[in-house]
C-alpha positions as CSV (number, residue, x, y, z in Angstrom):
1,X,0.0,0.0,0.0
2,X,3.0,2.1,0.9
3,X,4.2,2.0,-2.5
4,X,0.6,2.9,-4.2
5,X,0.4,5.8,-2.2
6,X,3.7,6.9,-3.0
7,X,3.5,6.3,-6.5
8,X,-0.3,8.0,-6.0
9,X,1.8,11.5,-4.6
10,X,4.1,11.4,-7.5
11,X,1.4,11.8,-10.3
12,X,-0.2,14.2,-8.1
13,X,3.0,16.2,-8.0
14,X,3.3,16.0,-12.0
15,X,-0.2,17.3,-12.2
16,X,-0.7,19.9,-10.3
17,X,1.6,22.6,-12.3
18,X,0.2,21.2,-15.2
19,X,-3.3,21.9,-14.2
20,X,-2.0,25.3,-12.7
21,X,-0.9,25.6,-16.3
22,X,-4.1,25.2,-18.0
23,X,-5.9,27.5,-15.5
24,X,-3.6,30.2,-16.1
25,X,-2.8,30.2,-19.6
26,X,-6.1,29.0,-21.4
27,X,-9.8,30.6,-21.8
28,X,-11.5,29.6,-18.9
29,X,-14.1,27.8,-20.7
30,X,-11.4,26.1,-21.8
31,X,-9.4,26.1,-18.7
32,X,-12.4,24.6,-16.7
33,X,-13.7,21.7,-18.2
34,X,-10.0,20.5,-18.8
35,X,-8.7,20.9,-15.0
36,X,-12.4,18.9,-13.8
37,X,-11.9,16.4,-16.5
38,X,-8.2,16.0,-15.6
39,X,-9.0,16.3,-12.0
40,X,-11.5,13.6,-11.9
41,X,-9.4,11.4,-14.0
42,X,-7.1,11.4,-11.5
43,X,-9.3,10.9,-8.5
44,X,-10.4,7.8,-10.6
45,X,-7.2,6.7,-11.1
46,X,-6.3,5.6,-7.7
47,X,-7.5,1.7,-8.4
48,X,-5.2,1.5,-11.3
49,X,-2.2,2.4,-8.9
50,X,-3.1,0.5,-6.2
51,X,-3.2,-2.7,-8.4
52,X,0.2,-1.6,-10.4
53,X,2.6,-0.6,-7.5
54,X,1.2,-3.5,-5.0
55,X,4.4,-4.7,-3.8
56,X,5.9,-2.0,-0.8
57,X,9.2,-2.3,0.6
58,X,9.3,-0.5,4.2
59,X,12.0,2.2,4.7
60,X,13.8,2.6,8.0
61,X,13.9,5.8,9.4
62,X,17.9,5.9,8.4
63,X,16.8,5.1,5.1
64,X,14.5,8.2,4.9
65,X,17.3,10.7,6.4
66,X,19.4,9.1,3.8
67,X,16.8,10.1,0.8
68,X,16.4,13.4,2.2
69,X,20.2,13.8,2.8
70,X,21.0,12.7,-1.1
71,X,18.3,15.4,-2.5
72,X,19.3,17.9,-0.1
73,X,22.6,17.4,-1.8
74,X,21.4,17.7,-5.0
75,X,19.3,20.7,-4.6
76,X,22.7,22.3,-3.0
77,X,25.0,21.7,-5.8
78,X,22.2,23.1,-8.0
79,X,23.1,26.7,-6.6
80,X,19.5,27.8,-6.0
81,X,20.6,30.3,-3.0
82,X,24.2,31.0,-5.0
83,X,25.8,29.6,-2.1
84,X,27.7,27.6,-5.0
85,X,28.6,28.2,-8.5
86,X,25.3,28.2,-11.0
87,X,25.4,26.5,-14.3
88,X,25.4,29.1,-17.3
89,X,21.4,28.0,-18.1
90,X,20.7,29.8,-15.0
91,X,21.3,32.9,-16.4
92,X,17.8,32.3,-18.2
93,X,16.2,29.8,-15.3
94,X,16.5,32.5,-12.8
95,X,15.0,35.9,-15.0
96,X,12.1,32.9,-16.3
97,X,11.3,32.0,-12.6
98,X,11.0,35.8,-11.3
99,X,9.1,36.5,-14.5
100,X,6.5,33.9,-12.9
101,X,6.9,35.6,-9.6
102,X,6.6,38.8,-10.4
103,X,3.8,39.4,-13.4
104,X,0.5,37.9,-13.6
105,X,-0.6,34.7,-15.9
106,X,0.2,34.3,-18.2
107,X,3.7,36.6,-18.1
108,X,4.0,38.5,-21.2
109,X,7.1,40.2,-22.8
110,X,7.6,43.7,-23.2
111,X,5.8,43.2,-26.8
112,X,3.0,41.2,-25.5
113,X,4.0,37.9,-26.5
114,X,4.8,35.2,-24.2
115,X,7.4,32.5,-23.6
116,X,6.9,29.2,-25.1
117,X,8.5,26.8,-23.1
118,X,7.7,23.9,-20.8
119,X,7.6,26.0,-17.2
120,X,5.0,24.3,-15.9
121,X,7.8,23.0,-13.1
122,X,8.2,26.1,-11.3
123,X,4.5,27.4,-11.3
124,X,4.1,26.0,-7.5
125,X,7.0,27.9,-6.2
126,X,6.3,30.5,-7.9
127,X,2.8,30.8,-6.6
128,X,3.8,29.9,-3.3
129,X,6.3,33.0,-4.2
130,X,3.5,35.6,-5.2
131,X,2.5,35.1,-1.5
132,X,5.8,35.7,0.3
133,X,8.7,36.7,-2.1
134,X,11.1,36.7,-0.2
135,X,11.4,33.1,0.1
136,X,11.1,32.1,-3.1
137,X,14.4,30.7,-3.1
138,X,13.4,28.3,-0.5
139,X,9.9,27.4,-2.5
140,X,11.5,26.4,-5.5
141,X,14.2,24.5,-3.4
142,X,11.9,22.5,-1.5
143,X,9.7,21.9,-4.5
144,X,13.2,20.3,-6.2
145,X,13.7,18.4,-3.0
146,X,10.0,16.7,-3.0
147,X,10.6,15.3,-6.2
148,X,14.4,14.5,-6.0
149,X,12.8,12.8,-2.7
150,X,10.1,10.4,-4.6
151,X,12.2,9.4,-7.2
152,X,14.1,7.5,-4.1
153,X,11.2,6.0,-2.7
154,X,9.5,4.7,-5.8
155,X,13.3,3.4,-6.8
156,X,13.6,1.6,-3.0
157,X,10.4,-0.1,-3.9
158,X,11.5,-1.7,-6.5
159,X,15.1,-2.4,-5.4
160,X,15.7,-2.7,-2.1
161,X,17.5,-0.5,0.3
162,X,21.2,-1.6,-0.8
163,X,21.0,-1.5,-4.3
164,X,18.6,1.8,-4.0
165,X,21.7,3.7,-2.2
166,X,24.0,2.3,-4.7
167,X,22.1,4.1,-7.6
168,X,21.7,6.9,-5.6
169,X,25.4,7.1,-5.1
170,X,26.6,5.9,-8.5
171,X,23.8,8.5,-10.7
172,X,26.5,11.6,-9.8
173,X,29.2,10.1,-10.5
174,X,28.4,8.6,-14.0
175,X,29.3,9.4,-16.9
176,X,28.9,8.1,-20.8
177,X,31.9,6.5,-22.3
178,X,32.0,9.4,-24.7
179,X,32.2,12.0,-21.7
180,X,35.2,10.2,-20.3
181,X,36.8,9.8,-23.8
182,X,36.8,13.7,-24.2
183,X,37.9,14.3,-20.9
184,X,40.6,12.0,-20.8
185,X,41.8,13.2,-23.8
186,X,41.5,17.2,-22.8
187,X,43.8,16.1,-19.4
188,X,46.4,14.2,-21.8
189,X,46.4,15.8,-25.2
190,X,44.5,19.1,-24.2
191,X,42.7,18.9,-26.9
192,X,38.9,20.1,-26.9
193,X,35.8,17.8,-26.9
194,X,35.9,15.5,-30.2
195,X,33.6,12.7,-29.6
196,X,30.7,15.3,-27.5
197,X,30.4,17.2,-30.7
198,X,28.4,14.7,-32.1
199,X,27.5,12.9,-29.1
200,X,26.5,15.6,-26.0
201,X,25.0,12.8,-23.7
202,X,25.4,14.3,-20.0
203,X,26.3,12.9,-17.0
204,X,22.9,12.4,-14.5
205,X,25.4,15.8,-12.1
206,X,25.6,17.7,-15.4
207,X,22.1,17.6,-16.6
208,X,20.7,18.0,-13.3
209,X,23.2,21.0,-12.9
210,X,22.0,22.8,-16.0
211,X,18.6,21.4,-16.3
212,X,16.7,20.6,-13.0
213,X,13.6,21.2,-14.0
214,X,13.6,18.5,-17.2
215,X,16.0,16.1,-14.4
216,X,13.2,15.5,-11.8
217,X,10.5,15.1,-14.2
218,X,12.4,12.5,-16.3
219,X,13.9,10.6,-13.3
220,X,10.4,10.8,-11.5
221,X,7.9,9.6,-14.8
222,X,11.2,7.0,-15.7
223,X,11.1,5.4,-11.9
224,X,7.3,4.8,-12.5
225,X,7.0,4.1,-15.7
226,X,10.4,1.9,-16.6
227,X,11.0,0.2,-12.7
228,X,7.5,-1.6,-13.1
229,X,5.2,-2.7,-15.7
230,X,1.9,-0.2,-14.8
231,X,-1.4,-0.6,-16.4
232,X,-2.7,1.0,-19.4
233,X,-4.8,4.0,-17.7
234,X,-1.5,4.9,-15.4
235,X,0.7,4.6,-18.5
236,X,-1.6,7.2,-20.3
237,X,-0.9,9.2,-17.8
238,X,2.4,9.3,-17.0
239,X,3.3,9.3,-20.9
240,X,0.7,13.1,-20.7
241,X,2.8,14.2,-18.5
242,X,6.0,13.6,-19.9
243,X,4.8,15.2,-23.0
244,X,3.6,18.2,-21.6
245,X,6.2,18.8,-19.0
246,X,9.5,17.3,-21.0
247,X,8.1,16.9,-24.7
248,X,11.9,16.2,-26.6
249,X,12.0,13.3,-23.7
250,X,8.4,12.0,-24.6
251,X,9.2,12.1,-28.1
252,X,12.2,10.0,-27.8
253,X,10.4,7.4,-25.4
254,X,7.0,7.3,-27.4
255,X,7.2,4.0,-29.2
256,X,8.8,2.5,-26.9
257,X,6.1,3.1,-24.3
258,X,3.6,2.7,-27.7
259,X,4.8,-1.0,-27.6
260,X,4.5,-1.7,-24.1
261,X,1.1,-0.3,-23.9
262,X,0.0,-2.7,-26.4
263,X,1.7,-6.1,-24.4
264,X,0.2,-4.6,-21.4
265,X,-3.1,-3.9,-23.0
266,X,-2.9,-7.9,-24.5
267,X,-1.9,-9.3,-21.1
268,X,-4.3,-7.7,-19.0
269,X,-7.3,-8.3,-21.1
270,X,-8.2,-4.5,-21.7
271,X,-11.1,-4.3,-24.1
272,X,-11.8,-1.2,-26.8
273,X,-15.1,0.2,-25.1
274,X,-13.2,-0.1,-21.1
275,X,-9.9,1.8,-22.8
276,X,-12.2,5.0,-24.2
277,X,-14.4,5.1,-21.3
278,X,-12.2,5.0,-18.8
279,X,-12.1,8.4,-16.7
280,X,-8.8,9.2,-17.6
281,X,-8.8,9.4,-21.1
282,X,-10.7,12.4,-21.9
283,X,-9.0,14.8,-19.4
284,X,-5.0,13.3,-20.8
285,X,-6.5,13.9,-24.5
286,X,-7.4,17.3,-23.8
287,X,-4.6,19.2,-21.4
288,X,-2.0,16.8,-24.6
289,X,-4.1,18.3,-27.3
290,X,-4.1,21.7,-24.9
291,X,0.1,21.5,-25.0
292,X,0.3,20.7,-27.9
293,X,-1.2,23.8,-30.0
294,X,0.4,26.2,-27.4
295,X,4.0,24.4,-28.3
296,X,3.4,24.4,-31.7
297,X,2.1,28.2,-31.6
298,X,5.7,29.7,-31.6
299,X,8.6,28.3,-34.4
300,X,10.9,29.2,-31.4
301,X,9.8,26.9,-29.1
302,X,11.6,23.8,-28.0
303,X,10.5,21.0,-30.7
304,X,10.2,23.6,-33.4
305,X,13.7,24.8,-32.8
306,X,15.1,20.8,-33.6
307,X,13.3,20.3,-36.4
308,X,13.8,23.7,-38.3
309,X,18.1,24.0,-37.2
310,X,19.7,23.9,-40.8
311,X,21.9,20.7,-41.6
312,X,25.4,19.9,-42.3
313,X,26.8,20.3,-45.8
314,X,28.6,17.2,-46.1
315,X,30.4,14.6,-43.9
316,X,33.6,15.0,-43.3
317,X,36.2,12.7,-42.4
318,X,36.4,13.4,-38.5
319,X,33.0,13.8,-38.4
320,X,32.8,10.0,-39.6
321,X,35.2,8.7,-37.1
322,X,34.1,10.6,-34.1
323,X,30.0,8.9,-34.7
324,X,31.3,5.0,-35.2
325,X,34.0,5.5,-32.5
326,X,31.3,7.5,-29.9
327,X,28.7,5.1,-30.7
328,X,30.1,2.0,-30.4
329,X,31.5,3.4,-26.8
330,X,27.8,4.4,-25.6
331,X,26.3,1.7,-26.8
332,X,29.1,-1.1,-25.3
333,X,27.5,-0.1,-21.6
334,X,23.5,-0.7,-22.7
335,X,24.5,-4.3,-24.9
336,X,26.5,-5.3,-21.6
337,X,23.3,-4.8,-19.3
338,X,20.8,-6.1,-21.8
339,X,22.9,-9.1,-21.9
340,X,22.5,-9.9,-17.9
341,X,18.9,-8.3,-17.4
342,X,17.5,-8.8,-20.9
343,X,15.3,-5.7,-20.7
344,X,14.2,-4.9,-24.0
345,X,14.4,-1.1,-23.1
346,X,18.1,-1.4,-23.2
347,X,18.2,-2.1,-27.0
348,X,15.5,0.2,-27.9
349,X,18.3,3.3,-26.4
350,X,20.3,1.2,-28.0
351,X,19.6,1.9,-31.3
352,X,18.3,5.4,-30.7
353,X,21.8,6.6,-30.5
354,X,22.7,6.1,-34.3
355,X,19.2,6.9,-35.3
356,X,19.6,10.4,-33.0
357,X,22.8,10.9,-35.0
358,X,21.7,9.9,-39.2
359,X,18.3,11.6,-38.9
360,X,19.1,15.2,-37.2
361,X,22.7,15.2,-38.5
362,X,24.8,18.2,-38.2
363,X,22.6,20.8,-36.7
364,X,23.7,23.5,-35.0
365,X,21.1,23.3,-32.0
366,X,19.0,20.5,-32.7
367,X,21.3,17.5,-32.1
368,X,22.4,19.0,-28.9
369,X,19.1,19.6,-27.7
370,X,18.2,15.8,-28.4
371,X,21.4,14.6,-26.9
372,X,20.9,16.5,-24.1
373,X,17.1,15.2,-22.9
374,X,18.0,12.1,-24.0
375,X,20.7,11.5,-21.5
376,X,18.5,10.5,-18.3
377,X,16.9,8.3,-19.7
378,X,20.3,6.2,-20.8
379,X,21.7,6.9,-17.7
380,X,18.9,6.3,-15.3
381,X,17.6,2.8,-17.6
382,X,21.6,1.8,-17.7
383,X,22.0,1.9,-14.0
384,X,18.4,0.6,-12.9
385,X,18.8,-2.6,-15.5
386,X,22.3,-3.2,-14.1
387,X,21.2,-3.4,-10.1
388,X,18.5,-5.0,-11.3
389,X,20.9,-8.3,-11.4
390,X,23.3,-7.3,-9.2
391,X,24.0,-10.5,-7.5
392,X,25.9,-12.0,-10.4
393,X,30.1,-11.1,-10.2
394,X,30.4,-9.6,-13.6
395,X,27.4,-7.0,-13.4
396,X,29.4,-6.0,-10.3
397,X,32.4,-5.5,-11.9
398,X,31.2,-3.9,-14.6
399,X,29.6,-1.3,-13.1
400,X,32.4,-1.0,-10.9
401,X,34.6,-0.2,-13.7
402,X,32.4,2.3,-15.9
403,X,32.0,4.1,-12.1
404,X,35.9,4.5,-11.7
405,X,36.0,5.2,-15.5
406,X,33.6,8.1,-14.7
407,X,36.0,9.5,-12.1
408,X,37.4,11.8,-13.8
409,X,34.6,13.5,-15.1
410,X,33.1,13.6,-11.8
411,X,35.8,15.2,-10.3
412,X,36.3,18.0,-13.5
413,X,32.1,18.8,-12.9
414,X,32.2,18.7,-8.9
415,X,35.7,20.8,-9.6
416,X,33.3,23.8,-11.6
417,X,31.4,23.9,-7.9
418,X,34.3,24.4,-6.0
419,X,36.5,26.9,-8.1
420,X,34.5,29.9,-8.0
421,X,33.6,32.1,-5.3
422,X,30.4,32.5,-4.2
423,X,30.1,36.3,-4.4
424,X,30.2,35.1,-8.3
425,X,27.7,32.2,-8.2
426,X,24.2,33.8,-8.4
427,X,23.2,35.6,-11.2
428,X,21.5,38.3,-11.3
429,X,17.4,38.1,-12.0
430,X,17.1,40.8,-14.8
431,X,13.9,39.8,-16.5
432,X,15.5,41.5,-19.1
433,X,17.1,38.4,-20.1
434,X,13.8,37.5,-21.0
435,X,13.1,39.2,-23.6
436,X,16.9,38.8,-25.1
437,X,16.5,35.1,-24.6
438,X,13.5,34.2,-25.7
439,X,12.5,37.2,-28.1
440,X,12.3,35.0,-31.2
441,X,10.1,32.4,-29.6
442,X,7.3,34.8,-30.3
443,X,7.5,34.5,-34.3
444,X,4.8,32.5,-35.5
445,X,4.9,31.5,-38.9
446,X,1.2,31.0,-39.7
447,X,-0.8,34.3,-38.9
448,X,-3.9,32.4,-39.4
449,X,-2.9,30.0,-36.7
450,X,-1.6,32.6,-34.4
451,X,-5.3,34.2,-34.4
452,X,-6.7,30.9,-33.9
453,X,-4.7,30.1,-31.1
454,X,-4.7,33.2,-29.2
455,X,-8.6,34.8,-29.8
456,X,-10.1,31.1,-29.6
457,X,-7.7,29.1,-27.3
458,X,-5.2,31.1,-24.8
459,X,-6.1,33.9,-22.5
460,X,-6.8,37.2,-24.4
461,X,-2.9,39.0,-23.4
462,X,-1.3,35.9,-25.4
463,X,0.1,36.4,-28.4
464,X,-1.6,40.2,-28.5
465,X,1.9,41.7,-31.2
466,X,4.7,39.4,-31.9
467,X,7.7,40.4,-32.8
468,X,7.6,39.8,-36.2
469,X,4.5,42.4,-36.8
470,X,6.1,45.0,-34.4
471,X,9.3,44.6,-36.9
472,X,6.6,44.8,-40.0
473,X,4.8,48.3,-38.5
């Protein structure tokens, strides 16, 4: 039961920024039938979790100080409070979250548009924020620590206490072969990153580092969705979730999750009529449908952004070498693991890593962007499949040596944290950096649609110029 309930809080968590979301972006007779649809879904829901996540593990009280120590950790090296140096994405995190605090829903720019991007994760703090500002360092930090905290306890429930503190410990420190390659080589040779220019997976410390916001929502979905086998309505809805709150990650994941709906859906003895009418399904169709015009109302936006970066002009000879050298060194870890655990997940991140590279090859932005949501999911899959069969000598060796291959990147991201002063670490909240930022994401290229969208769909301020017709007048 302890599990269910736990598991029960974490969809909770993912859904109430999103329904926050649609209540303060959208028409309300839009807004309202969406948020009671989604909201009952969810109440109705509960069955489906309770039968899912049956099988608890208890949690000693050491073991809960050690879950809270581990994301009280995390949320440090983060640098909400500046206390230690701040990736350079805050620069944009920190103007986007006091644009939340400090204007009403949704927050325009200077021109009237608005920023589309998935910021559904910091709408809690930053209503908790419009209440007392002053500690909206502290709301956003303890909303990061809630979720870094349930990602623990769902993993403990499937794994135990030992092998739940070994992830725990080993998810900083690791790194993909091609990570260690470059850095290696940058110690030896001091020569600048080969293999990540074609292949920018992260380490679990960097992306959660530069990206916290897309690193609980993937680790927390992932420990639900990937740990167990769930049923079809809880699938629907962790899958809505993912799109709406981490859509590049969805994307990636989609068939994958496609194919086990289906086995899941043929095991269990789900019928056509008990799919469609079941409670969930109308509110998931209509807050995915509901994301999915306000994503695709901006070519600056996120998805938009990878599909329109321009491509490379030929393929030259390094370029060659670096993708069968890098691939065959990130996919060595996922074939060794699918070999002991025979998860079929392994293979399918398998083979998205040349497919990531042939079909979005050479783009400026848009293979980075991939790489870079991509790389929880191979990290956090890698690591779960591998404890997963722990008791047998040469998984434990194995990972043994691709932790102690990671070392050195560990230490060279850890040593980012530590060389700066802290008078340097925070930067400052200008929501000018806003509208520098994220000016172009307010370009629509349909003016048709852009009507649509923002006199039928969105709240009246959205969308009122863009930049694009201020440029024209």
């Amino acid at each position: 039961m302890f599990a269910s309930r736990t598991a029960y809080i974490s969809i909770i968590y993912l859904f109430i920024p999103i329904l926050m979301w649609v209540l303060g972006w959208c028409q309300w007779w839009i807004a309202a039938p969406i948020a009671l649809l989604v909201t009952w879904g969810i109440w109705r829901l509960w069955p489906d979790v309770r039968h899912s996540y049956a099988q608890s593990v208890a949690i000693p009280w050491w073991g809960w100080g050690l879950l809270l120590l581990y994301a009280a950790g995390c949320v440090f090296l983060c640098g909400f409070d500046g206390r230690v140096q701040q990736s350079w994405d805050f620069i944009v995190r920190n103007p986007l979250y006091a644009h939340l605090i400090g204007q009403a829903w949704p927050t325009q720019l200077t021109d009237g548009g608005i920023v589309v991007y998935p910021m559904q994760f910091w709408l809690v703090p930053a209503a908790l924020s419009k209440c007392l500002p002053t500690a909206s360092t502290f709301f956003l930090q303890l909303w990061v620590l809630l979720g870094l905290t349930l990602v623990g306890i769902n993993i403990w429930q499937v794994l135990g206490k030992w092998r739940t503190l070994i992830l725990l410990g080993a998810m900083p420190i690791f790194a993909p072969l091609t990570h260690v390659a470059d850095d290696v080589l940058n110690v030896i040779l001091w020569q600048d990153a080969f293999f990540s220019v074609h292949f920018r997976l992260l380490s679990p410390l960097t992306q959660m580092l530069n990206t916290f916001h897309f690193y609980v929502v993937g680790c927390l979905v992932l420990s639900l969705l990937v740990a167990r086998q769930p049923s079809c309505p809880v699938m629907v809805v962790l899958t809505v979730a993912l799109a709406i709150m981490h859509p590049m990650l969805a994307v990636i994941l989609f068939p994958l999750v496609l194919y086990q709906y289906v086995r899941t859906w043929k095991r269990e003895g789900y019928t056509w009529r008990g799919v469609i009418w079941h409670p969930v399904l109308p509110g998931m169709v209509c807050a995915a449908a509901m994301a999915g015009i306000f994503y695709a109302s901006s070519t600056g936006s996120e998805l938009c952004l990878v599909f329109d970066a321009p491509h490379a002009k030929g393929y030259s000879a390094e370029y060659i070498s670096a993708f069968a050298i890098g691939a065959l060194l990130n996919i060595i870890p996922l074939l060794f693991a699918w070999y002991y655990s025979r998860r079929g997940i392994l293979l399918y991140l398998a083979v998205c890593i040349p497919l990531l590279t042939l079909f979005w090859m050479g783009q400026d932005n848009g293979i980075s962007e991939w790489w870079y949501k991509y790389s929880v999911a191979y990290a956090f899959v890698l690591l779960l499949s591998l404890l997963t069969v722990w008791e047998k000598t040469s998984v434990r060796i194995g990972l043994c040596l691709l932790l102690l291959a990671s070392g050195l990147s560990f230490l060279r991201e850890l040593d980012k944290k530590t060389l700066f002063p802290a008078a340097r670490a925070c930067f400052a909240a200008n929501p000018q950096f806003i509208q520098s930022q994220y000016a172009d994401m307010n370009e629509v290229d349909s003016k048709l649609r852009k009507q649509f969208v923002s006199e039928h769909l969105l709240c009246p301020a959205v969308f009122r110029h863009s930049v694009s017709e201020q440029v024209k007048r």
